[in-house]
ZATIPA-326872 format. One record per residue (C-alpha): residue in three letters; residue number from 1; x, y, z. Coordinates in Angstrom, 3 decimals. Layout:
BEGIN
 type seq       c1       c2       c3
  ALA NUM        X        Y        Z
...
This chain:
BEGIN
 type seq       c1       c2       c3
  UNK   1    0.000    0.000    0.000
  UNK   2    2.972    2.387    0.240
  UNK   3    3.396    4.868    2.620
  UNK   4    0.114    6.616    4.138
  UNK   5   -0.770    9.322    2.169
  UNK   6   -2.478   13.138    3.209
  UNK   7   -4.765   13.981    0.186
  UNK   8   -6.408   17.521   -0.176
  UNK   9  -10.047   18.097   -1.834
  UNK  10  -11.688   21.190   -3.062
  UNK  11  -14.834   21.992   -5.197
  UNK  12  -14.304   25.066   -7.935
  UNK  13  -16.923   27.079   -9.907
  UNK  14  -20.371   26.677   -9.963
  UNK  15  -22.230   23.806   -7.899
  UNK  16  -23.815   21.209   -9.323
  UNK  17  -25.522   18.082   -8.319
  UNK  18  -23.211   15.139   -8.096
  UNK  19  -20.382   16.805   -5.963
  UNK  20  -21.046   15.557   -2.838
  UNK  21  -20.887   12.108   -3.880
  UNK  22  -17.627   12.834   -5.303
  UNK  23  -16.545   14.158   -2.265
  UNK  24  -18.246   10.855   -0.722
  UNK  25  -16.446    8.580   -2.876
  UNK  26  -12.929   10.100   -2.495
  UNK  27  -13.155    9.971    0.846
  UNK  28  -14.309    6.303    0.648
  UNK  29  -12.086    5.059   -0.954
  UNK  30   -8.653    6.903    0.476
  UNK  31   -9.652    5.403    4.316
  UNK  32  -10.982    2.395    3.154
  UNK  33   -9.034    0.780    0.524
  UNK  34   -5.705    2.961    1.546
  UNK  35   -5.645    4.082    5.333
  UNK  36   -5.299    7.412    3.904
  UNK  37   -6.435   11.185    5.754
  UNK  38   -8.607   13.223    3.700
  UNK  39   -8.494   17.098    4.095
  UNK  40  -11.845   19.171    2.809
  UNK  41  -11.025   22.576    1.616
  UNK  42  -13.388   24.705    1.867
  UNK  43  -14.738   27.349   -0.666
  UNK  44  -12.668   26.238   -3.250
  UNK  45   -8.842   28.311   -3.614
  UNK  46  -10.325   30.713   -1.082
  UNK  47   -9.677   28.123    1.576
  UNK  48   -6.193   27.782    1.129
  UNK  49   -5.107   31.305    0.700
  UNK  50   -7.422   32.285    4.081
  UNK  51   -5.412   32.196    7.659
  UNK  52   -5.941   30.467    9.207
  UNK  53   -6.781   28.032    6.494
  UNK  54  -10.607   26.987    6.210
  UNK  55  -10.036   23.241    5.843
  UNK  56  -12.325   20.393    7.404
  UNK  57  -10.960   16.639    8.250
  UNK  58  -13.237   14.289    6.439
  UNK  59  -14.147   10.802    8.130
  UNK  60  -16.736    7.312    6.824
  UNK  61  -19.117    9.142    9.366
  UNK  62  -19.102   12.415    7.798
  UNK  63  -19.777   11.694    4.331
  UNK  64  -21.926    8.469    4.273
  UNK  65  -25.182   10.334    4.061
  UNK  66  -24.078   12.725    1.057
  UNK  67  -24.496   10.708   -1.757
  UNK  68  -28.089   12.101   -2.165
  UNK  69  -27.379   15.929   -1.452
  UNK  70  -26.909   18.345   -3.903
  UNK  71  -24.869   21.335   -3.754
  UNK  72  -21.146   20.821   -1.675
  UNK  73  -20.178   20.598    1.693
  UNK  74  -17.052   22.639    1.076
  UNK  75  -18.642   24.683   -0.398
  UNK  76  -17.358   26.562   -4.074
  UNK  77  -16.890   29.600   -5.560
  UNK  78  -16.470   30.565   -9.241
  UNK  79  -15.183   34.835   -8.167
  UNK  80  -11.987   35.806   -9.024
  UNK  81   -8.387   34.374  -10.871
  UNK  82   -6.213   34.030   -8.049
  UNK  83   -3.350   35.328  -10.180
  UNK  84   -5.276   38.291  -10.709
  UNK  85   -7.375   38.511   -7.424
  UNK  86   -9.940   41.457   -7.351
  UNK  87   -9.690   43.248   -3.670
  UNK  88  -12.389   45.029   -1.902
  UNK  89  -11.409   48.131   -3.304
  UNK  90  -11.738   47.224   -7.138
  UNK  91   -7.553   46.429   -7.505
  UNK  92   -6.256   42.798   -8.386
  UNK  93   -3.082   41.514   -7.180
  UNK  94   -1.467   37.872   -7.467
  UNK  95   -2.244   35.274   -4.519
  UNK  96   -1.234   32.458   -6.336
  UNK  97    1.303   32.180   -3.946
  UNK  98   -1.078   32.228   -1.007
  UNK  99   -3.093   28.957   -2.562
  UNK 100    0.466   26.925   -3.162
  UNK 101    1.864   28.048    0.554
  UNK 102   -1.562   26.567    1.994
  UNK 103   -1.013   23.697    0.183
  UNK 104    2.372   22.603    1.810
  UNK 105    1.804   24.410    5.555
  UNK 106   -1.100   20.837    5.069
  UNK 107    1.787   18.736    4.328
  UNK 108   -0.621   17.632    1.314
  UNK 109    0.654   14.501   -0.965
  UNK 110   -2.050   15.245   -3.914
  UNK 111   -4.809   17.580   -4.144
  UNK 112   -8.356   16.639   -6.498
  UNK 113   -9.601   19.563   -8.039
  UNK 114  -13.772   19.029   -9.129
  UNK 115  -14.070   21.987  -11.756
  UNK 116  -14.770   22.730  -15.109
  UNK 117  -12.252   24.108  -18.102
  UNK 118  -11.801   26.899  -16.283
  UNK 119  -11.144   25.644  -12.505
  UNK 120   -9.018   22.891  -14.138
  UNK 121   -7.080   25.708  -15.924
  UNK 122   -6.561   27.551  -12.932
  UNK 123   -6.045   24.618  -10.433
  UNK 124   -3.234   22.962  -13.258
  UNK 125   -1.392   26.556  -13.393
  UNK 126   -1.137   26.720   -9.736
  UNK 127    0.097   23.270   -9.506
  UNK 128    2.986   23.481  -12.125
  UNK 129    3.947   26.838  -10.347
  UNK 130    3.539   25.231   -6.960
  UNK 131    5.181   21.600   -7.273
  UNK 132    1.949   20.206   -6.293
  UNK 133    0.272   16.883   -6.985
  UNK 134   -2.616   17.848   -9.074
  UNK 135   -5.664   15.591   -9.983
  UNK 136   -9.057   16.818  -12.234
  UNK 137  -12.366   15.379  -11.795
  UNK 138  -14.475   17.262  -14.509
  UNK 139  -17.926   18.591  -13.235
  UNK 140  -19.733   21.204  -15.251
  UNK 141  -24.072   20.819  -16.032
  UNK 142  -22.456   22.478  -19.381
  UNK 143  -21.406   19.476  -20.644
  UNK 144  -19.077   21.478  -22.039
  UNK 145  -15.335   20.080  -21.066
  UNK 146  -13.494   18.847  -24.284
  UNK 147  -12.623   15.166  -23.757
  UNK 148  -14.996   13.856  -21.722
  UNK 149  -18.367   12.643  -22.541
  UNK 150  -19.875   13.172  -19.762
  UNK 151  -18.885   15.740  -16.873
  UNK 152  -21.017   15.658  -13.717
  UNK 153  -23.878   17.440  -13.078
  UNK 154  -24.899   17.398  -16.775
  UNK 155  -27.652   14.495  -16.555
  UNK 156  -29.347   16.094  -13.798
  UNK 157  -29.985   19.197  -14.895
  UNK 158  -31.203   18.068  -17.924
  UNK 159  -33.373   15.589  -15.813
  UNK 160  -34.810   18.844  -14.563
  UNK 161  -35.156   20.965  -18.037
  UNK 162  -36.688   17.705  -19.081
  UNK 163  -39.445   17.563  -16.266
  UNK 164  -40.408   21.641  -16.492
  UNK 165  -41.048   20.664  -20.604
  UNK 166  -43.067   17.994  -19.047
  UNK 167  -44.977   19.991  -17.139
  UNK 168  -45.716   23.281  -19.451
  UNK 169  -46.998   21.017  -22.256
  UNK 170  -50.330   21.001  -20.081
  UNK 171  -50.776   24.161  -19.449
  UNK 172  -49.398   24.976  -23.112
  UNK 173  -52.052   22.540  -24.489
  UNK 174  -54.900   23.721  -22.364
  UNK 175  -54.388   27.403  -23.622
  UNK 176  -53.220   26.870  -27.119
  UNK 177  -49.873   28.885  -25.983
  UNK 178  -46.302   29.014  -27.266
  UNK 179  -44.076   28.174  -24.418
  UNK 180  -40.383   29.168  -24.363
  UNK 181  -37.906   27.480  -21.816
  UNK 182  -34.516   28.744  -21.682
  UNK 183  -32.026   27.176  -20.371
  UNK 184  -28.393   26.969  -19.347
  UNK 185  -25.123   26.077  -21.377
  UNK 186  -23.140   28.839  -21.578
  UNK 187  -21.658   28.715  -25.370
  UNK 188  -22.675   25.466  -25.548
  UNK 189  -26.576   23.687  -26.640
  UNK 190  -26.086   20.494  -24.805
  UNK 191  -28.615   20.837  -22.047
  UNK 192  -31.195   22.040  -24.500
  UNK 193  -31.067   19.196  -26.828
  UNK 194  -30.472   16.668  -24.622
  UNK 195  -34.071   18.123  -22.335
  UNK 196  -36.017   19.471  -25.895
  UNK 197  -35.647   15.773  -27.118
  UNK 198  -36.985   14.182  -24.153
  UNK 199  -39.367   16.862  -23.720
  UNK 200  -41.239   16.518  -26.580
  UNK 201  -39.918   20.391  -27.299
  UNK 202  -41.419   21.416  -30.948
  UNK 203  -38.194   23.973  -31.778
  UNK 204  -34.866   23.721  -30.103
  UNK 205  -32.517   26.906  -30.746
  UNK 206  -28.588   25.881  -29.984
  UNK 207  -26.291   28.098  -30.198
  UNK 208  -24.271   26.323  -32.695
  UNK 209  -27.002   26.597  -35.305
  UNK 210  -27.999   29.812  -36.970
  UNK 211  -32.098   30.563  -36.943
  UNK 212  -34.316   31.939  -38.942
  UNK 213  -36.984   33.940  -37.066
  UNK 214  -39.287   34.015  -39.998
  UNK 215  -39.055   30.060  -40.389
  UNK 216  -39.544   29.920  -36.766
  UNK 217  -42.525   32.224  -36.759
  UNK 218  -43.839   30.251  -39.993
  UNK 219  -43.630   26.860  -38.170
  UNK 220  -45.517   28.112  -35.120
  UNK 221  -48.731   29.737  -37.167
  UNK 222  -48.730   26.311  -39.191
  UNK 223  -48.891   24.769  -36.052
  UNK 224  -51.989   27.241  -34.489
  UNK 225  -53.564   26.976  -37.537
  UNK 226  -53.291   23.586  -38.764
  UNK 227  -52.155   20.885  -36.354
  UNK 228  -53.899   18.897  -34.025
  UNK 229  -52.356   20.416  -31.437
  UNK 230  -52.598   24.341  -31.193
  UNK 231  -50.172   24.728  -29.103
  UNK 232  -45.936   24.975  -29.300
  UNK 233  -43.503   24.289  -26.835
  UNK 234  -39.640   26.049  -27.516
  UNK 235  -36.527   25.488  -25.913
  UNK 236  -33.341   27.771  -25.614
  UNK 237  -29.911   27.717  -24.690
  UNK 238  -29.164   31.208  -23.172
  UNK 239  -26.358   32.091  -25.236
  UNK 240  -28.576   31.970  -28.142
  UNK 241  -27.898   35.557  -30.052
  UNK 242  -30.723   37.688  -31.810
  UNK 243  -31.382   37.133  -35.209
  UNK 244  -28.716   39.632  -35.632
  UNK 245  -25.734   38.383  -33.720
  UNK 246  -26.882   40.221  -30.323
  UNK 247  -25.492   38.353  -27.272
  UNK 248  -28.042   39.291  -24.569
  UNK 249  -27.098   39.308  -20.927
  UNK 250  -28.361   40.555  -17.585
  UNK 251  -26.443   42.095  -14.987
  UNK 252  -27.417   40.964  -11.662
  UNK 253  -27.405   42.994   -7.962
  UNK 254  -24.033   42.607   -7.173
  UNK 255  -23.085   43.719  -11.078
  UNK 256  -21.969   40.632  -12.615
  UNK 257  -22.981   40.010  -16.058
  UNK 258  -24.536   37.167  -17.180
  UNK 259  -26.002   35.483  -20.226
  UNK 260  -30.228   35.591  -20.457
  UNK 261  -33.168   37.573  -22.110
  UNK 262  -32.984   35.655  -24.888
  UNK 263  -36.323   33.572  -24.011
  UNK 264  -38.167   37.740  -23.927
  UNK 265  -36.619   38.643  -26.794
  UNK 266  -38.200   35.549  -29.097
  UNK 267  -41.408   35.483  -27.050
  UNK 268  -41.657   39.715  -28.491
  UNK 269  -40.989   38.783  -32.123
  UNK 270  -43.254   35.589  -32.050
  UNK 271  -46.064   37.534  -30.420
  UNK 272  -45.737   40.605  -32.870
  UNK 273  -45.622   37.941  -35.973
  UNK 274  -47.652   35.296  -35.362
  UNK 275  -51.274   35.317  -33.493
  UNK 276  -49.693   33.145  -30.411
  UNK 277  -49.812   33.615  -27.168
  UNK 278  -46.464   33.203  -25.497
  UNK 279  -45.251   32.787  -22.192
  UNK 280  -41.241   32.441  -21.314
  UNK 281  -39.954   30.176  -18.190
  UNK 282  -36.652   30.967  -17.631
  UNK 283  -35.137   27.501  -15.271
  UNK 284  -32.050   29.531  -14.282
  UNK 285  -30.262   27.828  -11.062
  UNK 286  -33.331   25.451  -10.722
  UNK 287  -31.105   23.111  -12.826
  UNK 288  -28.199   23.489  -10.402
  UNK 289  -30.038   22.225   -7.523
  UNK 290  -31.812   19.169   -6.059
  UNK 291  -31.018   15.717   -5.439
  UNK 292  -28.498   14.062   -8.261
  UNK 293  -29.744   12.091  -10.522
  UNK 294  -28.525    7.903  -10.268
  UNK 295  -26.488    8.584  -13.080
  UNK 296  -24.573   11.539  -12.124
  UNK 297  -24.312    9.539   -8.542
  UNK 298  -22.303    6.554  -10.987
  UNK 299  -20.507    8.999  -12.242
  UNK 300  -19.084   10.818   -9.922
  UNK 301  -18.585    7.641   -7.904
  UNK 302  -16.405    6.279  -10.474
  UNK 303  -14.470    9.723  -10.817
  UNK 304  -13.957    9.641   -7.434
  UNK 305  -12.338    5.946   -6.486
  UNK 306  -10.175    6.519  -10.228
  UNK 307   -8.694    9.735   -8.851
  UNK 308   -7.689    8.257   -5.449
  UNK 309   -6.285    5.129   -7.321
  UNK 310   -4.261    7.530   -9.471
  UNK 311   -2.627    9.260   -6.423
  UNK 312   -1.942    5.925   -4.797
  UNK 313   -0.116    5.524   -8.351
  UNK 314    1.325    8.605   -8.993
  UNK 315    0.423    9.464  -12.186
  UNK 316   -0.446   13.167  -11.608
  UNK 317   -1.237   16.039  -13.854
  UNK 318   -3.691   13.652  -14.857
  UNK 319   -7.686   14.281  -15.256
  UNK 320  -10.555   11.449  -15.281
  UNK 321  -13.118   11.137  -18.130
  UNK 322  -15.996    9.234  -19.020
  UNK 323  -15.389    7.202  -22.593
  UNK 324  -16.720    4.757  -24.318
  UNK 325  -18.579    3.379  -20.984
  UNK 326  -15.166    4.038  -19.317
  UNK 327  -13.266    5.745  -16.775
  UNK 328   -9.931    6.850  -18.655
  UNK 329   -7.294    9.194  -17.691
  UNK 330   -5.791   12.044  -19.798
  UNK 331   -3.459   14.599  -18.901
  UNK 332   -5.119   17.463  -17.764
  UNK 333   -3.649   20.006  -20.584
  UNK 334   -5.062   17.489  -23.287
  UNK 335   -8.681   17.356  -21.494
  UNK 336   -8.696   21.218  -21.385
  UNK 337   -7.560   21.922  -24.724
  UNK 338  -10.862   21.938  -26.497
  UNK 339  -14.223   23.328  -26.060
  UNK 340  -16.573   20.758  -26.580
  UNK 341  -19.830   22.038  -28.084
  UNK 342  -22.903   20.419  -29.626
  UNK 343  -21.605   17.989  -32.903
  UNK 344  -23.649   19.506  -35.657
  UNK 345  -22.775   16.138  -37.087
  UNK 346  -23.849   14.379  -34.493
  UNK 347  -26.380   11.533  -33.245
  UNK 348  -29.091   14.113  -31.265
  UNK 349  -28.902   16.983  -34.222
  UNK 350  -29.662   13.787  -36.908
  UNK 351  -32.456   13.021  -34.155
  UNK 352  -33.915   16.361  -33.765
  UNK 353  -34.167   16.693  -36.870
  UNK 354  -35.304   13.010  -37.716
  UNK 355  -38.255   14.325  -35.628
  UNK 356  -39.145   17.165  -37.319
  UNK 357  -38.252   19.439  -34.338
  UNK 358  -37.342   22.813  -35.662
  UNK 359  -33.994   23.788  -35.571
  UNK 360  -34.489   27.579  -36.848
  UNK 361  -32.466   27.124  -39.724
C-alpha cells in the first residue's frame, strides 16, 4: 500500500448536483481501501489562501449520508483568478502564492480539483507553479469540457429541463400557448437538446445553429392553424444571439454580467408575428439544484475511487473522463484543450431533426 498518504479536496466554480458524492467517494475510498487522511477545503482556492486556512478533516461518518445531497459541503466559488485577485477596493493583485503556501503548511501529498475548463485551468497553473500533486475530476451541467463525454452534473440538470417541458406542455395545451424554456449552457446547446428531445420540445434553438426567425414564426402559425395540437412548446440555450448576432445578458445585484433575455426577446418577435400567445420560463439555477440524478451519482462515484487510485499511483497532472462506458485518464492540458460544443454532425442533431423538431435554420 505504500506509505500513508495526506490527500487535499476542493470543489471550484459553480455547484452542481453530483459533488457531494464525489466528495463521498474520495473519501471512501482513500480510508478504506488505503488508510489514507482526507483534508476538505473549503470554498474552493479561497480556503487555502485564508489564515488560518478553512479546511475540514473528512471521516466514513461524515460523508456516508451525502451521496443524495446536492450542492457541496465545502462549499465553491467561481469569483476571481487568483493570479489576478480582485480586492475590496476594485484592484487585483497575485495570490497564487497564497493557494500553493496553503497547500504545503497541510503537508498535502495530492490535491483533487472538481471543476470545469476553467477551474481545471486555474487549479493545473497553480500546480505546475507550486510543485503540487494535481488531480481533475471534470464537473460542469455544461457538458461542455473537451474530452470527456460526460462531466457531472450534466444528466441532472437536464433531468430537470426535461421535467419543467413535461410539465408546461399542459398548461401549453390547455391554452393553445407558445411556451419558451430557456435554459443553461453557456456557449454550448447540450442541455437544450439533450431536455427538448426528451421533452417533446417542438423547436430547439442551440447556439451552434444559426435561426431563422421568420421560419420559426412560420412553423408556429402552421402549427396554431393547422395541427392537431394548437399549441408549441420552444426550448433555448441562453447564449442563443438575436437574429442579428446580439449576445443578450443581464447584470445581476451585485453587477456581474450574465447570459439571459434571450427567451423575452423571441417570445416579443413571435407575439408581434404570429397570433400566439407566449409565455417564457426561464429555469435559471433550478437546474443546479436538487437531489443528483442515479447517473450523475455513478458517475461521480467512479471519478472519485479513479482519482484516489491515481494518487496511490502517482500518475499526476492527470484528469478522469468518461469514454466509451469508461473511466480513462488524460493529462489534464489534453482534457482542457478543447471546447466541446454540440456535434452539428452528431447523433441528437440527426435526431432532432429526424423528428421534425425545428432547428431555426
Amino acid at each position: 500500500m505504500g506509505a500513508k498518504k495526506r490527500i487535499g479536496i476542493l470543489t471550484s466554480g459553480g455547484d452542481c448536483a453530483g459533488l457531494n458524492p464525489v466528495i463521498r467517494a474520495v473519501t471512501h475510498c482513500a480510508i478504506t481501501k488505503y488508510g489514507w487522511e482526507v483534508i476538505g477545503i473549503c470554498q474552493a482556492t479561497i480556503g487555502l489562501m485564508t489564515r488560518p486556512l478553512k479546511v475540514m478533516p473528512l471521516t466514513i461518518n461524515q460523508v456516508d449520508r451525502i451521496l443524495t445531497m446536492g450542492g457541496t459541503i465545502l462549499g465553491t466559488t467561481n469569483k476571481g483568478d487568483p493570479f489576478a485577485y480582485q480586492m475590496p477596493d476594485g484592484s487585483k493583485i497575485d495570490r497564487s502564492e497564497e493557494i500553493i503556501e496553503g497547500y504545503h503548511q497541510l503537508g498535502l501529498d495530492a490535491l483533487i480539483g472538481i471543476g470545469g475548463d476553467g477551474s481545471l485551468a486555474i487549479l493545473r497553473q497553480l500546480a505546475q507553479q507550486g510543485k503540487m500533486n494535481l488531480i481533475g475530476i471534470p464537473k460542469t451541467i455544461d457538458n461542455d469540457v473537451g474530452i470527456t463525454e460526460r462531466s457531472i452534473g450534466f444528466d441532472t440538470a437536464v433531468n430537470i429541463a426535461t421535467e419543467a417541458i413535461d410539465r408546461l406542455h399542459f398548461t401549453a395545451a390547455s391554452h393553445n400557448r407558445v411556451m419558451i424554456v430557456e435554459v443553461m449552457g453557456r456557449d454550448a446547446g447540450h442541455i437544450a437538446l439533450n431536455a427538448g428531445i426528451a421533452g417533446g420540445a417542438h423547436i430547439i434553438l442551440i447556439p451552434e445553429i444559426p435561426y431563422n426567425l421568420a421560419n420559426i414564426c412560420d412553423f408556429i402559425q402552421k402549427r396554431q392553424d393547422e395541427g392537431q395540437e394548437h399549441y408549441s412548446i420552444m426550448v433555448v440555450s441562453e447564449a442563443v444571439c438575436t437574429e442579428t448576432g446580439q449576445t443578450l445578458e443581464q447584470i445581476e445585484s451585485l453587477g456581474e454580467i450574465r447570459l439571459g433575455g434571450i427567451g423575452q426577446y423571441l417570445a416579443q418577435k413571435i407575439t408581434q408575428s404570429t397570433n400566439a400567445e407566449t409565455r417564457v420560463t426561464v429555469l435559471g439555477h433550478t437546474q443546479r439544484g436538487g437531489i443528483p440524478s442515479p447517473l450523475d451519482r455513478l458517475l461521480a462515484s467512479a471519478f472519485g475511487v479513479a482519482a484516489v487510485d491515481l494518487i496511490a499511483q502517482e500518475q499526476y497532472d492527470q484528469v478522469v473522463t468518461w469514454q466509451n462506458r469508461q473511466v480513462v485518464s488524460v493529462p489534464i492540458a489534453e482534457a482542457i484543450k478543447d471546447y466541446c460544443t454540440v456535434d452539428l454532425d452528431g447523433p441528437l442533431v440527426k435526431t432532432a431533426r429526424g423528428l421534425g423538431i425545428c432547428l431555426g435554420n
